[in-house]
Structures are given as C-alpha cells and as structure tokens.
C-alpha positions as CSV (number, residue, x, y, z in Angstrom):
1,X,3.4,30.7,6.0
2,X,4.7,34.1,5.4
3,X,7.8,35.6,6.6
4,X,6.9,36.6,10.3
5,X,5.7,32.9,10.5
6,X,8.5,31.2,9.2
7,X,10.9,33.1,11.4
8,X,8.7,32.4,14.1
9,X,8.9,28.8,13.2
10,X,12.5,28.2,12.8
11,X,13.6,30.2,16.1
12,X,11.2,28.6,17.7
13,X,9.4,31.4,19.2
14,X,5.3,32.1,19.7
15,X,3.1,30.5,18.9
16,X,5.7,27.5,17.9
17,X,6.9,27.2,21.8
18,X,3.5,25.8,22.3
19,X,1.4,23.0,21.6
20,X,-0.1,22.1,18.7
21,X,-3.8,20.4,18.3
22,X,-4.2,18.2,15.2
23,X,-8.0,16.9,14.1
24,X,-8.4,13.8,12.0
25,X,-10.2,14.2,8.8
26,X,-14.0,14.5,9.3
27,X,-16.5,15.1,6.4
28,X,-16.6,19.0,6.0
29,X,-20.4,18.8,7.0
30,X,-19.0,17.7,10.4
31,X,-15.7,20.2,10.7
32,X,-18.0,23.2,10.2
33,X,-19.7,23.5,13.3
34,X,-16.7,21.6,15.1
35,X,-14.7,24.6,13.5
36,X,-17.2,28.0,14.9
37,X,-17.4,26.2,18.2
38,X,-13.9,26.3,18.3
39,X,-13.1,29.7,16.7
40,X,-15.9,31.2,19.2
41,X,-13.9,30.0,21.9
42,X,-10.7,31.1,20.1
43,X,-12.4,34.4,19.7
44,X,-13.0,34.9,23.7
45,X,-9.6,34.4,24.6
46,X,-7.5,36.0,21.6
47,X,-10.3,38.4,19.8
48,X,-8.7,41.5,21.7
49,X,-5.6,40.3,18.9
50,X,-5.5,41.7,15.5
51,X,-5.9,38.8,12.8
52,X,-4.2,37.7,9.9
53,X,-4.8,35.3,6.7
54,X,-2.3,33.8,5.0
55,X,-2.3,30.3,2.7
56,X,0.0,28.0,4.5
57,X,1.9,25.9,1.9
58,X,4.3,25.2,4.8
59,X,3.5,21.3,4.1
60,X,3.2,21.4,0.2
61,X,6.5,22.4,-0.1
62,X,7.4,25.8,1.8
63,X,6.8,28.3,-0.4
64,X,6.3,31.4,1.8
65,X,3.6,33.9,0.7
66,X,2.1,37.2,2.0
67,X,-0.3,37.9,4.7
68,X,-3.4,39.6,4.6
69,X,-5.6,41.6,7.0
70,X,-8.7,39.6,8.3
71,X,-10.6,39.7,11.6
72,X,-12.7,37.6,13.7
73,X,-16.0,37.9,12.1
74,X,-14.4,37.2,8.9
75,X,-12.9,33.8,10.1
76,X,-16.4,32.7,11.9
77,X,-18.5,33.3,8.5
78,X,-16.4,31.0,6.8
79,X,-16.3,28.1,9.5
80,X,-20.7,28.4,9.4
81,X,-21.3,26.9,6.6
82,X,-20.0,23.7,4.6
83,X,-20.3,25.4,1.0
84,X,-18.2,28.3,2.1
85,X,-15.5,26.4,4.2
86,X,-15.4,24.0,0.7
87,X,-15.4,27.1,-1.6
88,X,-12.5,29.0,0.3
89,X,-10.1,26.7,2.4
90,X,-9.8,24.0,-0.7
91,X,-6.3,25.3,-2.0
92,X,-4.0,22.8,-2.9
93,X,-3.0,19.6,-1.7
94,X,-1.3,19.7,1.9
95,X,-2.1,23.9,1.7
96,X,-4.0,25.1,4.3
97,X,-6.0,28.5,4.7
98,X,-4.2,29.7,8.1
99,X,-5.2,32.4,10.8
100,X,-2.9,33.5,13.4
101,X,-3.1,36.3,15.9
102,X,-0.4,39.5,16.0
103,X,1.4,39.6,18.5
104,X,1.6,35.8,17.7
105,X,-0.3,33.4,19.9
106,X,-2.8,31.6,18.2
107,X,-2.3,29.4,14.4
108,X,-5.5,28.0,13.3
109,X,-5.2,26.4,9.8
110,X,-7.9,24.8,8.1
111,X,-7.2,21.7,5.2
112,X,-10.0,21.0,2.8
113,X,-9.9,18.4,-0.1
114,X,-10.1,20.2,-3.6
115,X,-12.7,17.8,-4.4
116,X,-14.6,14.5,-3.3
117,X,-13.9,11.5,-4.7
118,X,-16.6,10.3,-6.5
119,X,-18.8,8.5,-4.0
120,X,-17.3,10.1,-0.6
121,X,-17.7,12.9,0.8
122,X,-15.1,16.5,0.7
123,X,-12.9,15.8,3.9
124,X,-11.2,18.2,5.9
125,X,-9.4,18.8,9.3
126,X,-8.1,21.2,11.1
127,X,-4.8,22.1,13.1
128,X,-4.5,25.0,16.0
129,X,-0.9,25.6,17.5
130,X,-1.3,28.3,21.0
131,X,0.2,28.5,24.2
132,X,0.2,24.7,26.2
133,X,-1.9,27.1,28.9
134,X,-4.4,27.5,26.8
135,X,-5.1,24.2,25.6
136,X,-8.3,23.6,27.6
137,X,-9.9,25.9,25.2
138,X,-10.3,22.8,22.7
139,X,-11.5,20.3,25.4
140,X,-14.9,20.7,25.1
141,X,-15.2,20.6,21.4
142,X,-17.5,17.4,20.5
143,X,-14.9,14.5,19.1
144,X,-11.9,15.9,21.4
145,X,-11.2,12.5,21.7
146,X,-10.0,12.5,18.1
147,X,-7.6,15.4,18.2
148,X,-3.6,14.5,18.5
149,X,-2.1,17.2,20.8
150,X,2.0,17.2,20.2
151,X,4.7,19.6,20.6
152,X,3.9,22.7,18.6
153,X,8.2,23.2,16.5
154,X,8.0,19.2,16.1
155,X,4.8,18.9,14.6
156,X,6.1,21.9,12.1
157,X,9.6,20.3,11.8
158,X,7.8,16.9,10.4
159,X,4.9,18.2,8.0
160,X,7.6,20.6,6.5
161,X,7.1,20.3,2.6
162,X,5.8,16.4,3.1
C-alpha cells in the first residue's frame, strides 16, 4: 500500500467500507483471461477514474511504498497474456501488484508465485475490494463460484503482514 491507502485502510474509509472479492489460486494460464474479463468490466464502471499502481506488501509485512501513475490500458495489457502477468505481478511472497482508482473506489491486486515448483504450474489469484453496490460486476466472471466475498476492513485487518 502507499500512504493514501493505508490511511484509507485504518479509518476505514473507500474503498475499505466495501466488500472485498478474494479468488482462489488458479494456474496463471487460467487467471489471465479471468483477470481482462474482469478488468474490462472494471474499466466500464470506473474507467472515467484516474488510475494508480502501487506494490502492495500490505500482507508481507506492511511496508508502505509509493504510488505510480498508470491507466486503464496499461492494467488490461498486463492481465492478456500469462508471460506478462508472470513477468510483472511476481514480486515477493504475499506482495501483490495493486490498482486502485482516485478518488478511491476500486482495489484490484494481483498475487503471482515468483516461480513454479518444479512440476506445477506458476499460480496466482486475485483480490478486488469496491463498493458492496457494485459487486455484481464480478458475477459473471467464469469460476465465480470460487471467489470468497467478505467484508472489505476485515479481510485487510487479517492478511495484515501474515
């Protein structure tokens, strides 16, 4: 997270007064086009919003760190294709490469495994925190069945720096 995050997080304020959408771990080949699916929907309701990057280490161990500028087409380029969601979103263990939307609404953050085991496939997953009204943007993703919805604050309160 970086600083407008955190305090967003701790007062519990947007995007943290909503809900929070949590994927299993799926092979990377299979969170890819589960991911632009998602971020096209995303993109529709939020794509009027100016867009952020920032790596989340929120989990890891809470290190806060500094945003950068992105945008919409930058976020969808990355979610296409396996090799570039592998090469770009594999930080760190429990580190996620996060979007979110200013004025906040909208926290996608996107986990991939540094590496495969030998024998397996890289896994990944996925987490998107927005207003409980818009939830219905995710219900149509293929797999829906195998995301955990849950209050947006607790689900931060308990992955805090695992």
């Amino acid at each position: 997270m970086d600083e407008a995050l955190e305090r967003a997080w701790r007062s519990a304020t947007s995007p943290f007064d909503g809900i929070t959408l949590r994927s299993a771990d799926a092979p990377v080949k299979t969170l890819a086009p589960l991911l632009t699916q998602l971020v096209e929907s995303l993109r529709v309701r939020f794509g009027e919003r100016r867009l952020w990057r920032v790596e989340d280490w929120h989990a890891h161990d809470g290190w806060v760190t500094e945003r950068r500028a992105s945008s919409w087409d930058e976020l969808l380029e990355l979610c296409r294709s396996e090799d570039a969601l592998s090469a770009r979103a594999a930080l760190d263990e429990f580190v996620a490469l996060a979007f979110y939307t200013e004025p906040p609404a909208l926290l996608l953050r996107i986990e991939v495994e540094d590496y495969a085991e030998a024998g397996h496939e890289r896994m990944g997953a996925f987490d998107v925190t927005l207003p409980a009204s818009d939830a219905a943007l995710c219900e149509a993703l293929p797999h829906e069945s195998s995301v955990r919805r849950i209050d947006a604050k607790q689900y931060f309160d308990e992955i805090h720096g695992r």
